[in-house]
C-alpha positions as CSV (number, residue, x, y, z in Angstrom):
1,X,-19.7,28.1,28.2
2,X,-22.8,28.9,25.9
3,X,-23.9,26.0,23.5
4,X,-22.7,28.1,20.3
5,X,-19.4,27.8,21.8
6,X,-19.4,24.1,22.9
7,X,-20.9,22.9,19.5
8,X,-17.8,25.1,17.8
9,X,-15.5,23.5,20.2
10,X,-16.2,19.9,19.4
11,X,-16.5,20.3,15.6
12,X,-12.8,21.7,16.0
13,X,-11.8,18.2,17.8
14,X,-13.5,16.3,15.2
15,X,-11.7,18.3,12.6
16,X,-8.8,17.8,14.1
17,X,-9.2,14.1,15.1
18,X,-10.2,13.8,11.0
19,X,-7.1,15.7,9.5
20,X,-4.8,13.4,12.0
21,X,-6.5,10.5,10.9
22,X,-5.6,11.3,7.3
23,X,-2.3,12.2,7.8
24,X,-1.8,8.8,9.4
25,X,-3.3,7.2,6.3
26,X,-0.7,8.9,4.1
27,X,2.5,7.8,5.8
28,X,0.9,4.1,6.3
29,X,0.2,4.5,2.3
30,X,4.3,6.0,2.0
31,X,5.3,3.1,4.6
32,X,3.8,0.5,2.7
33,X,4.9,1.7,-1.1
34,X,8.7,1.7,0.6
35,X,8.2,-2.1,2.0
36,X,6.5,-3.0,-1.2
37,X,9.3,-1.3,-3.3
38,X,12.0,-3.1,-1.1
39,X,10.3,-6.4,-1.9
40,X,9.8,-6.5,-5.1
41,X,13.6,-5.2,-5.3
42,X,14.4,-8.2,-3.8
43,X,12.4,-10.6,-5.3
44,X,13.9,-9.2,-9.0
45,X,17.3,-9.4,-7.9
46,X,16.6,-13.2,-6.7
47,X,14.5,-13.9,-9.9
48,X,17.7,-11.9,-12.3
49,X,20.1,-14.6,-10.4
50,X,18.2,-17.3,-11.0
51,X,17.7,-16.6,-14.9
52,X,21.5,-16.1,-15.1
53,X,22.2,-19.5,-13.7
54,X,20.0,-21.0,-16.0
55,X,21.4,-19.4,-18.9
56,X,24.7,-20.6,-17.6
57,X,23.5,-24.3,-18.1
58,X,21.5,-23.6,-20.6
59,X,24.9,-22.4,-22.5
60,X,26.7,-25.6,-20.9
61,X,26.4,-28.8,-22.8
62,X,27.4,-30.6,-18.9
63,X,24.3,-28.7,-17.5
64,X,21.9,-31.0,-15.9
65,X,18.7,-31.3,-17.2
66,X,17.2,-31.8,-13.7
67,X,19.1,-28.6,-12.7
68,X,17.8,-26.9,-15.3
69,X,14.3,-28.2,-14.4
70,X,15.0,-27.2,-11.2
71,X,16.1,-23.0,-12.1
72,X,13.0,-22.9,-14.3
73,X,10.8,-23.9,-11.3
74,X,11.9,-21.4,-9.0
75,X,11.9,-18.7,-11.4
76,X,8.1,-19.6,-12.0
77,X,7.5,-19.3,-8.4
78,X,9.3,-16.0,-7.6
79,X,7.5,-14.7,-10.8
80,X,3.9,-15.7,-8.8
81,X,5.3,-14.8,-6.1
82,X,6.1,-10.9,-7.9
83,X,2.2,-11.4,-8.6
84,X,1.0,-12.1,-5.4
85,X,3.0,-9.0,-4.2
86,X,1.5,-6.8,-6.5
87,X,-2.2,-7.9,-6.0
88,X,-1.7,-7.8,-2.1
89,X,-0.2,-4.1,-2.6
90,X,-3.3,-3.6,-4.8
91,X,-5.4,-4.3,-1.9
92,X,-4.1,-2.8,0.4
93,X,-3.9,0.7,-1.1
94,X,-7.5,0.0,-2.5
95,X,-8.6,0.0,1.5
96,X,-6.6,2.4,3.1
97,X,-7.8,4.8,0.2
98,X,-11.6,3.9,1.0
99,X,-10.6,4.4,4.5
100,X,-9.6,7.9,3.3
101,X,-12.3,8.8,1.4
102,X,-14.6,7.5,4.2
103,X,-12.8,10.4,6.5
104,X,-13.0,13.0,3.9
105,X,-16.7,12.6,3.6
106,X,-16.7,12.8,7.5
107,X,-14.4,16.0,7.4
108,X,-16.6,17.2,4.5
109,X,-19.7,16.8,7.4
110,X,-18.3,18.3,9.8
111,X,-17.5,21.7,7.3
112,X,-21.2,21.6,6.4
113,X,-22.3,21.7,10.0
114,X,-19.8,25.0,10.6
115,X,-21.4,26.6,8.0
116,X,-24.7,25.9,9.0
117,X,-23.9,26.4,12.8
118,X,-22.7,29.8,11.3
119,X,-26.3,30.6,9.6
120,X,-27.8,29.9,13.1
């Protein structure tokens, strides 16, 4: 096996070893925007119960004041708790796309030495 053939050889398995790694990004990016979808689709069907309830003692002249106090506390939470979910989906896309660009600059190198190997 001559050099020119080796050289070819393993810029082909880092190509290849790139685009996999890519693709893997993707689906973790598709994974994670279904498990983010699924909780914030949780958390808005929890907060949408707990704002009926209030508005049920709210419209109640026997509703408890502490009950009330109580409903208005956990919606506050499961609205910070919406914006913790958010901010922590913000993050995590924000490094698995610099993970991707990262590769794409590493596949974009590995292009650049085929056409130079080719010049050669």
């Amino acid at each position: 096996m001559d050099v020119e053939a080796f050289l070819e050889q393993s810029q082909q398995q880092e190509r290849q070893k790139l685009e996999e790694e890519l693709q893997r990004i993707g689906q973790q990016l598709d994974r994670r925007e279904e498990l983010h979808e699924e909780a914030i689709s949780e958390l808005e069907s929890k907060l949408d119960w707990y704002s009926d309830r209030l508005e049920q003692l709210h419209n109640q002249f026997s509703g408890k004041h502490g009950e009330r106090e109580k409903l208005k506390d956990r919606i506050a939470e499961f609205y910070e708790e919406l914006r913790r979910e958010n901010r922590s989906r913000w993050r995590d896309r924000q490094e698995l796309e610099q993970e991707r660009r990262e590769i794409l600059r590493e596949l974009n190198e590995v292009e650049m030495d085929d056409v130079l190997s080719e010049f050669l």
